[in-house]
N, C-alpha and C positions, 0 to 999 in steps of 0.2 A: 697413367698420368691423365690428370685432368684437362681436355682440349681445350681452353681458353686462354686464347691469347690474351686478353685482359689480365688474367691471373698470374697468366706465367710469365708472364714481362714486369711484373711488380716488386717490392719488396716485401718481406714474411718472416718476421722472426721467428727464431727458432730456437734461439738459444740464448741465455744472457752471457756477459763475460765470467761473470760468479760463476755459474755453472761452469763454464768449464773451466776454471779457476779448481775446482773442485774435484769436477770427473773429467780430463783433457778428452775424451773421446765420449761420444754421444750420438745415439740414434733414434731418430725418429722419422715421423711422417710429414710429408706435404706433399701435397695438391694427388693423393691417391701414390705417391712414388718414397719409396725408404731410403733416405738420405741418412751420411753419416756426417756431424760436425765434430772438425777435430780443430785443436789449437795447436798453431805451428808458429814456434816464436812470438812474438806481438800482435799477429793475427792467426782469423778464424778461416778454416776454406772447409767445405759443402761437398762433397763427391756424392753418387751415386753408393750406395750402401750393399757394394758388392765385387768381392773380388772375380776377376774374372776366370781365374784358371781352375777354381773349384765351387762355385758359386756360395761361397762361404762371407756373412753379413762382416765387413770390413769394423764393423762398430762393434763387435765381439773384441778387437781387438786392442792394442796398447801403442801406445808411442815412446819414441826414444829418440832423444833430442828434438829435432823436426823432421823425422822421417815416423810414420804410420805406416806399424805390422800389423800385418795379416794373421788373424791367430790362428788359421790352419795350417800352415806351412812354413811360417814365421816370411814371408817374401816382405821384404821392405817397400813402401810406395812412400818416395820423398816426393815433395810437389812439385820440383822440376822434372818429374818423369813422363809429364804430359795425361797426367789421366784426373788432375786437379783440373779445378774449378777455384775462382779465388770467390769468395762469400759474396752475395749476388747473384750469382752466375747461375745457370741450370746446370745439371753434371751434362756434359757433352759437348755444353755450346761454347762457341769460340768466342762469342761475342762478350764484348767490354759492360755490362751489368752494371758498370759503377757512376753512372752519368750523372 
């Protein structure tokens, strides 16, 4: 990840709603770090672009209803399982991004 605080405290699109209107799961880059955006109901949320238990890219994979699978293993990650980010967010931070 890129060290600036300036950068990482900002907003950066990354996706339009079209797009994921289209492909619900999506992955790409920011600030040097591979995020995965996926569409979960009405909104978009931003994770880290990595499962953890096999390092397998989370954006390989599909969604079903508003839970996001993992297509190694098929593990489910709903966004109340604490490993989301809600869009704004950096993947890990706690903090509220939507001011």
């Amino acid at each position: 990840m890129i060290p600036d605080p300036l950068l990482i405290n900002d907003w950066h699109p990354v996706a339009s709603w079209q797009q994921l209107e289209a492909a619900p799961v999506l992955g790409t880059r920011l600030l040097g770090e591979d995020i995965v955006v996926w569409r979960c109901g009405d909104q978009a949320l931003v994770w880290q672009d990595l499962c953890i238990h096999r390092g397998t890219r989370l954006s390989l994979g599909k969604t079903d209803g508003e839970t996001l699978i993992c297509p190694y293993h098929a593990r489910p990650h709903p966004p109340e399982d604490g490993s989301a980010s809600a869009a704004g967010e950096r993947p890990g931070s706690h903090d509220d991004a939507r001011r």
